[in-house]
Structure formats: C-alpha cells, structure tokens
TILO-51747 format. One record per atom (N, C-alpha, C): residue number from 1; residue in one letter; y, z, x. Coordinates in Angstrom, 2 decimals. Layout:
residues N
> n	res	north	up	east
> NUM	A	Y	Z	X
...
//
This chain:
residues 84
> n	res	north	up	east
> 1	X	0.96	-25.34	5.61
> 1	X	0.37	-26.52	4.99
> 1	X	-1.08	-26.23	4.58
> 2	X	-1.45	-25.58	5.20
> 2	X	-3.30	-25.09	5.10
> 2	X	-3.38	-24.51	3.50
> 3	X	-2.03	-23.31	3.43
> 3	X	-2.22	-22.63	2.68
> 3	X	-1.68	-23.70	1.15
> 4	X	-1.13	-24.25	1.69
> 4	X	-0.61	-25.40	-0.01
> 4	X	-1.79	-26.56	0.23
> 5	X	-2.77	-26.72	0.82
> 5	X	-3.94	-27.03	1.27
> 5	X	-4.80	-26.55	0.02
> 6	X	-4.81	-25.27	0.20
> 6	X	-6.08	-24.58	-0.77
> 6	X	-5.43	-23.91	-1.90
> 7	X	-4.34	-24.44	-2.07
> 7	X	-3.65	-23.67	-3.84
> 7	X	-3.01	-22.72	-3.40
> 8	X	-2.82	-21.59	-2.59
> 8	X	-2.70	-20.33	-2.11
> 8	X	-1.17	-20.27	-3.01
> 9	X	-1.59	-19.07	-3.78
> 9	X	0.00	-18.66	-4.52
> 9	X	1.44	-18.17	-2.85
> 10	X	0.72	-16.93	-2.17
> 10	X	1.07	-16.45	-1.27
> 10	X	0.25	-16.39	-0.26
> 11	X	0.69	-16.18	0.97
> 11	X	0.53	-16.22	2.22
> 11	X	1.11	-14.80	3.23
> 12	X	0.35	-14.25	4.26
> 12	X	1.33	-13.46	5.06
> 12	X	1.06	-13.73	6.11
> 13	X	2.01	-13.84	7.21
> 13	X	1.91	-14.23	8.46
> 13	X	2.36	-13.32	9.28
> 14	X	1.37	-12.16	10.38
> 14	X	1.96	-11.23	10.99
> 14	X	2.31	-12.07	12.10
> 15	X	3.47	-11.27	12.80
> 15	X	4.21	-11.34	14.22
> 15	X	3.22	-11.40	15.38
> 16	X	2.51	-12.32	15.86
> 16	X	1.65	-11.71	16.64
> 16	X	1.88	-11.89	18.08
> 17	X	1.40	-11.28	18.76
> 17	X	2.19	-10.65	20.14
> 17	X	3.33	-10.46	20.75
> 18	X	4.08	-9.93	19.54
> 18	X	5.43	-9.48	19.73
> 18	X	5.51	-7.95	19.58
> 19	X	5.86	-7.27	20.65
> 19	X	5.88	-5.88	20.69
> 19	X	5.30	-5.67	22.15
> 20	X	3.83	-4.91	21.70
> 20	X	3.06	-4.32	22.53
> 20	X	2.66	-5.33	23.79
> 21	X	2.38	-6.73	23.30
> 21	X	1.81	-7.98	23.89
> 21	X	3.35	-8.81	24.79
> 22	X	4.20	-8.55	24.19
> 22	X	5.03	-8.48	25.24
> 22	X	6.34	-9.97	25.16
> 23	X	5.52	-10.92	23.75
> 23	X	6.36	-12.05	23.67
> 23	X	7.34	-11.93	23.09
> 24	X	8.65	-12.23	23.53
> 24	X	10.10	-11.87	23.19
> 24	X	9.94	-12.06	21.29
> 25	X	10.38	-10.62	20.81
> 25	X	10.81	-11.05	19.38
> 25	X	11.63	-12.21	18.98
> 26	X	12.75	-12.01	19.73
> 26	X	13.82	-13.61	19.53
> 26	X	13.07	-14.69	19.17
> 27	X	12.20	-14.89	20.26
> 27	X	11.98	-16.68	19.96
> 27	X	10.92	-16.76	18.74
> 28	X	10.15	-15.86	18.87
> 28	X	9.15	-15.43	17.39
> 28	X	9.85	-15.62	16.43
> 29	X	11.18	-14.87	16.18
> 29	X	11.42	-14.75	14.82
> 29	X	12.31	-16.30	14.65
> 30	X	12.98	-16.78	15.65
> 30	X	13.30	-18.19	15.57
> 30	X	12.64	-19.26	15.07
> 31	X	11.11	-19.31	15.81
> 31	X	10.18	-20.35	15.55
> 31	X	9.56	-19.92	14.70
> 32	X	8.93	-18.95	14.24
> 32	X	8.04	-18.88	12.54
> 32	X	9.42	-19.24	11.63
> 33	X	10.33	-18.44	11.88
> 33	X	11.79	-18.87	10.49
> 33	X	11.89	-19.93	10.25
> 34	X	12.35	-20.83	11.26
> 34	X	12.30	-21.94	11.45
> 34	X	11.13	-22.66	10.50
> 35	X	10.29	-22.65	11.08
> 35	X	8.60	-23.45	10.46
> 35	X	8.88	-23.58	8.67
> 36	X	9.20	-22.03	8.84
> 36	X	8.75	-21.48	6.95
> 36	X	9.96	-21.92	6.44
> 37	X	11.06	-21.91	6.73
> 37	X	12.30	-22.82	6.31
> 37	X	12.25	-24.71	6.49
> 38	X	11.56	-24.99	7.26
> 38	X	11.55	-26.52	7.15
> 38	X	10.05	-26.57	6.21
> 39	X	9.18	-25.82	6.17
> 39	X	8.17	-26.00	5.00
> 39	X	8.75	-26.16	3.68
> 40	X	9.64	-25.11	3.40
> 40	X	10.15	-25.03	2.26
> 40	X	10.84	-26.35	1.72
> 41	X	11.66	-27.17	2.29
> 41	X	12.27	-28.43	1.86
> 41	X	10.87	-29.38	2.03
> 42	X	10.12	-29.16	2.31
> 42	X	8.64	-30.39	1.71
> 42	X	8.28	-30.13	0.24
> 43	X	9.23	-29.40	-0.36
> 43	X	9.01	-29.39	-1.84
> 43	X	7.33	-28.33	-2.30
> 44	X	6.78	-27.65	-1.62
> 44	X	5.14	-27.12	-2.11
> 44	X	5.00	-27.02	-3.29
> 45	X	3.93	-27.23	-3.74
> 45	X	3.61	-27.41	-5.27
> 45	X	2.83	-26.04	-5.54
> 46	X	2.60	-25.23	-4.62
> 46	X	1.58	-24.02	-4.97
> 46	X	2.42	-23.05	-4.29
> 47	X	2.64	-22.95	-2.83
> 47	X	3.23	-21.87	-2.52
> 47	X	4.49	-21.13	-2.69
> 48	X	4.53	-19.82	-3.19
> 48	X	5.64	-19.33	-3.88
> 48	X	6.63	-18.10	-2.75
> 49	X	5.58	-17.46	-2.27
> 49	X	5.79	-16.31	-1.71
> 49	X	5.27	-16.55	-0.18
> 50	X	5.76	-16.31	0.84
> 50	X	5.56	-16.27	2.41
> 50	X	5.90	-14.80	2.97
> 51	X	5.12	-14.20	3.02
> 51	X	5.81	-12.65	3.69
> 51	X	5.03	-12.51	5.19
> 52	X	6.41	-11.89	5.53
> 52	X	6.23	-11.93	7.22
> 52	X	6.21	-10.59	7.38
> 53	X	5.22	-10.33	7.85
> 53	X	4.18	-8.80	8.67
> 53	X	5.00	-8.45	9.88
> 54	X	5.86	-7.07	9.69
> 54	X	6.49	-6.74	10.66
> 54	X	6.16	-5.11	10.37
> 55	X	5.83	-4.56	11.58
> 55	X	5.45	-3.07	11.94
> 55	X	6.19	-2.32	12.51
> 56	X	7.61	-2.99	13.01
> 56	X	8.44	-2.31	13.81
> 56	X	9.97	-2.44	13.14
> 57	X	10.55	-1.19	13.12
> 57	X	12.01	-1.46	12.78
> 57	X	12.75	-2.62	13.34
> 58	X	13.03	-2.50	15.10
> 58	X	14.02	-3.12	15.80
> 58	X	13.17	-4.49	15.46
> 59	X	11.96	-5.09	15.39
> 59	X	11.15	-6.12	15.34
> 59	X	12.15	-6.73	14.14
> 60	X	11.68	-6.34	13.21
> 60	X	12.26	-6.27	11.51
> 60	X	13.90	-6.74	11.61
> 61	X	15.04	-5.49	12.34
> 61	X	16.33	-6.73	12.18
> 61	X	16.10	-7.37	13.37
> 62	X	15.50	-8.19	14.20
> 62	X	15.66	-8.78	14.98
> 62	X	15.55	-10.42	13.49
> 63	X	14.15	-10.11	12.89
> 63	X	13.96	-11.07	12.04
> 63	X	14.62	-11.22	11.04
> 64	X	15.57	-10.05	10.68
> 64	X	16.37	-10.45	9.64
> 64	X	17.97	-11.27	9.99
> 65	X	17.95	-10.32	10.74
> 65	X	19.21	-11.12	11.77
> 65	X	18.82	-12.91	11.97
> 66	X	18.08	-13.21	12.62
> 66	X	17.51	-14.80	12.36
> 66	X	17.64	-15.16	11.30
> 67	X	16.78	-14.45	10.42
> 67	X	16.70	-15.30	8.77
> 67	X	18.15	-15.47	8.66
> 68	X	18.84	-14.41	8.58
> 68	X	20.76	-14.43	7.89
> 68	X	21.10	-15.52	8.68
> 69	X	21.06	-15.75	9.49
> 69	X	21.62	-16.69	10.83
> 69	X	21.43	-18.32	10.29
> 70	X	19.64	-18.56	10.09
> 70	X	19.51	-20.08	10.05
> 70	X	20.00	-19.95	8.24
> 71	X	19.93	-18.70	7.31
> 71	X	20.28	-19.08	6.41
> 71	X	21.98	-19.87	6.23
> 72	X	22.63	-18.96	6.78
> 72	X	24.03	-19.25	6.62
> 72	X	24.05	-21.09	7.80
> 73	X	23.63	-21.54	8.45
> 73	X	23.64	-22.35	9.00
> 73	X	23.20	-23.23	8.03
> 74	X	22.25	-23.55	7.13
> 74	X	22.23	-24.32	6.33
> 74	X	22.94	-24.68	5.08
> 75	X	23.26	-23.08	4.79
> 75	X	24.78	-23.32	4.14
> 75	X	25.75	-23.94	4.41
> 76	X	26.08	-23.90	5.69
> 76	X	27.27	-24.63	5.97
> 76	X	26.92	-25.52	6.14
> 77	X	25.80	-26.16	6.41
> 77	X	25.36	-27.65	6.49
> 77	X	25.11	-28.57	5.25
> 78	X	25.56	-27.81	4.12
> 78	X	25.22	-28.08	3.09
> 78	X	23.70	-29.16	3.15
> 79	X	22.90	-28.45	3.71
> 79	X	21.14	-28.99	3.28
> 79	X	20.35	-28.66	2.72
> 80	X	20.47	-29.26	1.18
> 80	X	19.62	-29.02	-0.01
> 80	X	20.41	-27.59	-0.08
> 81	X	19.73	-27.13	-1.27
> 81	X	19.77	-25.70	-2.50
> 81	X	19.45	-24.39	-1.64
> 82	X	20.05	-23.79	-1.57
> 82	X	19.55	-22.93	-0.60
> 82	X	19.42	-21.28	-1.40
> 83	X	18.72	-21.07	-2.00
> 83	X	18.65	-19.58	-2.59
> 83	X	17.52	-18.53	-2.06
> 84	X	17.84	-17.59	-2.41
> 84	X	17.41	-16.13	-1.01
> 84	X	17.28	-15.46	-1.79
//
C-alpha cells in the first residue's frame, strides 16, 4: 500500500530472516504470497510489478511451490481473473 502510496511502478520485497536467521521458509512464503495476492484484488492503480528477493534455490521452490498452490486455489474458487 505504501508503495501504490507514492506511484511506485515496482517494488521488491526480500525474504527476510529466512535462511541464515532461522524463520521457517513455509510460513514466509505463505504470508508475503498471501499479502501480495490479496493486494492485487484492491484493484492498484500504479503498481505493476512485485518481485520477491530470493538468494537461495531450496528458498525459491519452497516460494514457488506456495505461489502454484494459492494460485490454483483461487482458481478453483473461481475469485476474480486470475492471470500469471
């Protein structure tokens, strides 16, 4: 919201303390997905692009695995337009 706040075309949001710091990737990649997927149905008038800062392979499909996951869940929920 900050960033459709100040016009911001794009945004990146690293993983932060997931890895080295020790907070389970799972629930990370659950709750930012989550966030940036219910942002997206508030319609933003500026923001286009959201990229998520990942440094680690296993980090990376942990988050893609999520994304595929709540994606196909909204598919079947048929809620709103859903394109990827």
């Amino acid at each position: 919201r900050l960033a459709e706040h100040h016009r911001l075309k794009s945004i990146a949001l690293p993983a932060i303390s997931v890895g080295v710091l020790g907070y389970p990737a799972e629930n990370c990649a659950k709750t930012m997905l989550t966030h940036i997927l219910d942002f997206t149905f508030e319609d933003p008038k500026y923001l286009r692009t959201i990229l998520v800062c990942l440094d680690d392979p296993l980090i990376y499909q942990i988050f893609k695995t999520e994304f595929d996951t709540q994606i196909q869940e909204l598919k079947a929920a048929g809620d709103g337009e859903v394109k990827v």
